[in-house]
LOKOLBA-920327 format. One line per 10 residues: number of its first residue (from 1); their letters; for each residue x, y, z of C-alpha. Coordinates in nm, 3 decimals, decimal comma, padded with zeros to 5 digits, always signed. Example, Ala and Ser with C-alpha at 12.3 -4.5 7.8 and 13.67 -1.06 7.14 Angstrom:
BEGIN
1> as> +01,230 -00,450 +00,780 | +01,367 -00,106 +00,714
This chain:
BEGIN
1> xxxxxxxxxx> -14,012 -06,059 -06,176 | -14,310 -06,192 -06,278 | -14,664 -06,051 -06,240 | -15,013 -06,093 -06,299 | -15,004 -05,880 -06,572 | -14,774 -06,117 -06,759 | -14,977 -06,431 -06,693 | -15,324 -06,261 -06,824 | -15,131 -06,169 -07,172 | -15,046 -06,539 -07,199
11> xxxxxxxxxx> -15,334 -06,642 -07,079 | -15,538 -06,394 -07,290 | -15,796 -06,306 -07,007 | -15,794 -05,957 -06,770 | -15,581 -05,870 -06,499 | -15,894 -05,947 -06,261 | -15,982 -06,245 -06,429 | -15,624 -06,383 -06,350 | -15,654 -06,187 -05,946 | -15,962 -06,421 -05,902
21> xxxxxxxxxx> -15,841 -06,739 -06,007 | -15,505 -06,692 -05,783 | -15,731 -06,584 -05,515 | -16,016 -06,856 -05,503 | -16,270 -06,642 -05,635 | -16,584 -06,796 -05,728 | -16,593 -06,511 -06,010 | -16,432 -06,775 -06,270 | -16,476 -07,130 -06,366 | -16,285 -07,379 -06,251
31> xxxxxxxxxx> -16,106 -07,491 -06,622 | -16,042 -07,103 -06,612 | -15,865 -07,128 -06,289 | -15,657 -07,419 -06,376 | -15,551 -07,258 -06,699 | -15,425 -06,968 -06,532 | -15,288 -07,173 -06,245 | -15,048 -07,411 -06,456 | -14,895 -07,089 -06,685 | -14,850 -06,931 -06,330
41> xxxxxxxxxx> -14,668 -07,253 -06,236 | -14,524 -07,250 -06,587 | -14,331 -06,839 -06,549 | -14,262 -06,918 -06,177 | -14,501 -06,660 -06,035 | -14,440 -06,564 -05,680 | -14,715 -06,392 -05,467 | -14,647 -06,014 -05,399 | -14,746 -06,094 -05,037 | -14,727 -05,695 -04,908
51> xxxxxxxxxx> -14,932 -05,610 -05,194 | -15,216 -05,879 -05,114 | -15,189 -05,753 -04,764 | -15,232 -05,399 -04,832 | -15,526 -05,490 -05,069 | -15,669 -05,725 -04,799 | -15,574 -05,510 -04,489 | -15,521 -05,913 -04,358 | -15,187 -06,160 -04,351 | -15,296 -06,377 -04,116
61> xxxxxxxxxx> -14,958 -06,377 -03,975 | -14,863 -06,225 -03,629 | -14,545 -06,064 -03,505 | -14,420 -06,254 -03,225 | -14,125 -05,967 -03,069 | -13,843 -06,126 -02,863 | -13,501 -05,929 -02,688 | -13,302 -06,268 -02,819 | -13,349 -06,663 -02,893 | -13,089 -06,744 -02,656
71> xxxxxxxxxx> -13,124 -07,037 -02,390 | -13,401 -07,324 -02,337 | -13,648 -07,048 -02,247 | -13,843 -06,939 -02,550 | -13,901 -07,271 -02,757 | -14,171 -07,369 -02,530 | -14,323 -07,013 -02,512 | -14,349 -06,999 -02,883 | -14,471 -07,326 -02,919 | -14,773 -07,233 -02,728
81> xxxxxxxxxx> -14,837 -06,921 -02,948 | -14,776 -07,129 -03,253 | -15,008 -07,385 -03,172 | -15,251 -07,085 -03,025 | -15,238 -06,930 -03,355 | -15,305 -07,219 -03,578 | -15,642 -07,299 -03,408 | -15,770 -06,967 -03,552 | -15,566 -07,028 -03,898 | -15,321 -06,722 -03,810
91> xxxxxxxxxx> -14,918 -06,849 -03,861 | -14,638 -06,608 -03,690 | -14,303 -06,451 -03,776 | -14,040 -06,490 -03,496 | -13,884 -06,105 -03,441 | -13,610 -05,953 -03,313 | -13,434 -05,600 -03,356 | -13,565 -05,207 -03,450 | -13,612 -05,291 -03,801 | -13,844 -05,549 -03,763
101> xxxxxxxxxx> -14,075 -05,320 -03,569 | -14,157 -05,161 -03,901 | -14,381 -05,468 -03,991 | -14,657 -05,295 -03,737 | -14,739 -05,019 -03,906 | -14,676 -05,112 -04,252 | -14,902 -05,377 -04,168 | -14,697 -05,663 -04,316 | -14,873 -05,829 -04,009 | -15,238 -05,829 -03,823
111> xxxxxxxxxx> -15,096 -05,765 -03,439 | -14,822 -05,837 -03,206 | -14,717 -06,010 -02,906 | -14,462 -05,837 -02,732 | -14,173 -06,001 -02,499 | -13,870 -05,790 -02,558 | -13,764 -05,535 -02,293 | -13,570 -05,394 -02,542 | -13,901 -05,262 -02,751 | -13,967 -04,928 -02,615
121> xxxxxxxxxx> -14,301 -04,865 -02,429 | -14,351 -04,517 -02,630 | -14,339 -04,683 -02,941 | -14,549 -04,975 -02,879 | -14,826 -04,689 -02,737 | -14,792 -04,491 -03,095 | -14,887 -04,837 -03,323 | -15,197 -04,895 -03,092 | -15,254 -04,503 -03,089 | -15,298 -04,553 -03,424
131> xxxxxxxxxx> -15,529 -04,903 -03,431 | -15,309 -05,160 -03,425 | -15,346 -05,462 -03,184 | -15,083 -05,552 -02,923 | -15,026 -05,808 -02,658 | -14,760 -05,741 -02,412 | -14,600 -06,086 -02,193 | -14,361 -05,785 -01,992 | -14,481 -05,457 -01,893 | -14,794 -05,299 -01,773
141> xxxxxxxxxx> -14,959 -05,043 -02,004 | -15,263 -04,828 -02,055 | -15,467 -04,878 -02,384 | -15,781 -04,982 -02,515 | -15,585 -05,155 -02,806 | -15,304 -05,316 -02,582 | -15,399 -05,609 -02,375 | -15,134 -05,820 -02,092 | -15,074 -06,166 -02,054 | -14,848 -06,151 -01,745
151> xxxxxxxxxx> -14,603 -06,368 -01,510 | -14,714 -06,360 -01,144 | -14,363 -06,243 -01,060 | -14,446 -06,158 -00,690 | -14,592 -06,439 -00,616 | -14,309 -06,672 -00,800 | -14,067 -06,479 -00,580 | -14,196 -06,500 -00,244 | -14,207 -06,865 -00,283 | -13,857 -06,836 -00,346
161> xxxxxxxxxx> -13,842 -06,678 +00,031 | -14,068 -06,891 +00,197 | -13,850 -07,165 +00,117 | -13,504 -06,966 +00,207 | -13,730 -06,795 +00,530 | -13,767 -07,232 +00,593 | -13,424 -07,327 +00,505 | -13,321 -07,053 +00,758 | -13,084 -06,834 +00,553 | -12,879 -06,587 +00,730
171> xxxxxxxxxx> -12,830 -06,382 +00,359 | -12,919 -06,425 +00,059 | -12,771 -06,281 -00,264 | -12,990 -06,195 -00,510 | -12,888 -06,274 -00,866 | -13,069 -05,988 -01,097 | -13,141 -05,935 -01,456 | -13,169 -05,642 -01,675 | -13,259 -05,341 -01,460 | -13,511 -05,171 -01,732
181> xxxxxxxxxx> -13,671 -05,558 -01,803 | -14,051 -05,588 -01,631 | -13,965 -05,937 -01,487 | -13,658 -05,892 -01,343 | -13,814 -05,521 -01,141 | -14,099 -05,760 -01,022 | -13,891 -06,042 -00,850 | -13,691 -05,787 -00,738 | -13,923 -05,570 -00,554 | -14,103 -05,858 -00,430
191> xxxxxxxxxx> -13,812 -06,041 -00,278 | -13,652 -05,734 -00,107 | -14,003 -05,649 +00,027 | -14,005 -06,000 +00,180 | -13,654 -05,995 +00,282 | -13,679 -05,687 +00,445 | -14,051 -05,815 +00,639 | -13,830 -06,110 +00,823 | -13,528 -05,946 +00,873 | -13,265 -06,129 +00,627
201> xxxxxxxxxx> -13,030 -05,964 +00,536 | -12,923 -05,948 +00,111 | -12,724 -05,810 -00,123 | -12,800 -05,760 -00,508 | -12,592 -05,881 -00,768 | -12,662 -05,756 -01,083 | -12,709 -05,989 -01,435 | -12,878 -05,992 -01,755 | -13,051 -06,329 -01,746 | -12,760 -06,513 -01,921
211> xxxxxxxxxx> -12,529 -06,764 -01,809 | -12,236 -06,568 -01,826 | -12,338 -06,304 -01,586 | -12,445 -06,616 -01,367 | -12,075 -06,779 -01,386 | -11,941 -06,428 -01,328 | -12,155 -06,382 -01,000 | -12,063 -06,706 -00,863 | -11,676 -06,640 -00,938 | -11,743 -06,327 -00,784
221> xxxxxxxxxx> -11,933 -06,456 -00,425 | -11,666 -06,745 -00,423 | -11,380 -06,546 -00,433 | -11,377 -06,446 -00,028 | -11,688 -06,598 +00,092 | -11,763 -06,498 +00,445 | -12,039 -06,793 +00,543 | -12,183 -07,096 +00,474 | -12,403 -07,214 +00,306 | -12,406 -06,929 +00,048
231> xxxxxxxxxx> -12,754 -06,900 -00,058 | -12,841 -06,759 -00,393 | -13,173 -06,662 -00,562 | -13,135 -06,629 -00,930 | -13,370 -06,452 -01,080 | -13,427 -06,701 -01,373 | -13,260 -07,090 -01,484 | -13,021 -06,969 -01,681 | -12,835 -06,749 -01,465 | -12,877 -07,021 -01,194
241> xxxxxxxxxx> -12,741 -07,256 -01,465 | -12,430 -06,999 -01,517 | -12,373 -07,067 -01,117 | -12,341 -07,407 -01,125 | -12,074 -07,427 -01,411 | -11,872 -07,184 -01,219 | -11,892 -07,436 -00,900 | -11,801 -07,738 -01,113 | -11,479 -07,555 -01,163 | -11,431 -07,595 -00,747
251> xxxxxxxxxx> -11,449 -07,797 -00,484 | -11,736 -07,660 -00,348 | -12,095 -07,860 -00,363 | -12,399 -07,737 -00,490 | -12,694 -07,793 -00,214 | -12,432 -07,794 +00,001 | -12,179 -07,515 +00,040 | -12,385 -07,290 -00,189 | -12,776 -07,333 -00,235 | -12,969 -07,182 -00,519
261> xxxxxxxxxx> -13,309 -07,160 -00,602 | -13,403 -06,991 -00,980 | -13,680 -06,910 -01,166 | -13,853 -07,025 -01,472 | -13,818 -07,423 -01,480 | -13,657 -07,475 -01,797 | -13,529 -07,842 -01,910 | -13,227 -07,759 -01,833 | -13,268 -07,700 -01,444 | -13,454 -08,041 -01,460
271> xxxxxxxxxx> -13,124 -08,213 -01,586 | -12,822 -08,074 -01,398 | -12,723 -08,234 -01,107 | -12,801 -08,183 -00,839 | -13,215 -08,114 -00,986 | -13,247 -07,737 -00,955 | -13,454 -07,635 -00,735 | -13,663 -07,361 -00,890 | -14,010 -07,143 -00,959 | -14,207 -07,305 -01,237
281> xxxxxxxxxx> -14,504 -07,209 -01,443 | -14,657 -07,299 -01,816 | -14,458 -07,139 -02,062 | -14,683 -07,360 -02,321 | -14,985 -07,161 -02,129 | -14,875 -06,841 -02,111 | -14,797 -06,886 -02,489 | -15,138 -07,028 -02,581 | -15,341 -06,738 -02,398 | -15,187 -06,457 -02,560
291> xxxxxxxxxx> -15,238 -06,609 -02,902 | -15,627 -06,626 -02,805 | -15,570 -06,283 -02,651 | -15,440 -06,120 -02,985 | -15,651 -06,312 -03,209 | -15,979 -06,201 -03,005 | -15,833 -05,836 -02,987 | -15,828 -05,841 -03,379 | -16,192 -05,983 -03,413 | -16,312 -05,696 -03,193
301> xxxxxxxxxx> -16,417 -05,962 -02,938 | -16,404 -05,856 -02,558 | -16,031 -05,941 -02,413 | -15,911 -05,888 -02,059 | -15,578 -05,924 -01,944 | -15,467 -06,231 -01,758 | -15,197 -06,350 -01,499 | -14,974 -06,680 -01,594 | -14,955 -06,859 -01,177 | -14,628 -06,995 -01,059
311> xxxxxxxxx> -14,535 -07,283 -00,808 | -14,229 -07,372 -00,659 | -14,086 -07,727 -00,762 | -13,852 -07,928 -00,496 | -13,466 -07,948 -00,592 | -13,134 -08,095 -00,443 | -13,008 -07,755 -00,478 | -13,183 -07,622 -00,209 | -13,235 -07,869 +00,086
């Protein structure tokens, strides 16, 4: 591989002489830096970007940690950061998995923003124990160097019950996500609290967010259903989305024999039919602020945390 050693040989100029031309420096003339630019061009140099980084303590990139890419959910969520980013000239590497957590403390990036319930909360508290700057989207931790950008989930939820406490459910089946993931605890409490105030009855049906476990409740609920209208809250779109390809395989109706609210208003809930009915929020927004948030923490400017509000948006699925 090639390296600035071999391009100030041919060049006949110092090692630093050829570092501050690459870099911008003002150190060298400008028919220097072109010299040294084209015979960099001309051997097919290549950046040692970790080694620039350690020498800068600074990539302007930013770790952006996900569980998964699956489902309509994160595009507009990372949009948001992206675009969050780029107003303070930071870029951001999409992550997923344990060995991509090493990019923290070997600082091959400047901070983190942290959705991934997978990402335990012990080692995210060791990389700010030890200075580095972390925004969590899902969980609520204790750190000068870790700041939260959260989901209202209570608040999202009872919405969800005000409009089954309106429609005038008998029970409602509550269709859950991963039991360690901060979102899916949230709605959960929440909704049995309210459930539980008015006296309606429920039973929980565990899933993991995906449409799978969504189609597998629904099979499940429609194989001996004991009333009518079933009503379902599922604790995000895609699950809800899982329930309605079960029903298409049935004669049953959606907004009719079984009523569903979800959570998250993703473009998909907007297009199946009947509209779902759902809990909505800015996914662009909640993006946007903890790219601020992270980029603020890094500057050493003051950053508090900050709550992403939810409404409830009217759907056929739920009449």
């Amino acid at each position: 591989m090639v390296g600035i050693k071999d391009i100030a040989q041919q060049a006949g100029v110092s090692i630093s002489t050829v570092s501050y031309a690459l870099n911008g420096s003002p150190k060298v003339t400008e028919e220097t830096r072109s010299r040294i630019q084209a015979i960099a061009k001309e051997l097919n140099y290549v950046p040692n970007m970790a080694a620039r980084s350690l020498k800068r303590r600074q990539t302007n990139i930013i770790g952006v940690y996900l569980a998964d890419y699956a489902g309509s959910f994160y595009g507009e969520l990372l949009d948001g950061i992206k675009k969050g980013l780029e107003l303070f000239g930071y870029e951001m590497i999409v992550c997923s998995g344990k060995k991509s957590h090493l990019f923290i403390p070997e600082r091959m990036i400047d901070g983190a923003i942290i959705l991934d319930w997978t990402f335990p909360a012990e080692e995210i508290l060791q990389y700010a124990q030890r200075g580095h700057q972390i925004v969590v989207l899902d969980r609520v931790m204790s750190h000068d160097n870790i700041y939260q950008v959260l989901l209202d989930n209570k608040g999202g939820a009872a919405l969800a019950i005000d409009q089954l406490i309106a429609g005038q459910s008998e029970k409602v089946y509550l269709l859950s996500g991963p039991e360690t993931g901060y979102d899916s605890y949230e709605r959960l409490e929440a909704t049995t609290k309210e459930l539980t105030r008015f006296g309606i009855p429920f039973e929980v049906i565990p899933g993991d967010f995906t449409e799978p476990s969504g189609y597998q409740a629904a099979k499940q609920l429609l194989a001996n259903p004991t009333q009518w209208p079933i009503d379902i809250f599922a604790f995000n779109d895609e699950m809800a989305i899982g329930v309605y390809k079960y029903v298409r395989e049935t004669a049953y109706q959606i907004g009719k024999d079984i009523r569903i609210i979800g959570f998250d208003n993703t473009e998909l809930g907007a297009f199946v039919q009947p509209r779902l009915a759902t809990i909505a929020y800015s996914k662009h927004r909640w993006g946007m602020v903890a790219a601020e948030k992270i980029i603020h923490a890094i500057q050493g400017d003051p950053v508090e945390d900050e709550h992403i509000y939810t409404t409830y948006v009217d759907g056929e699925s739920f009449i």
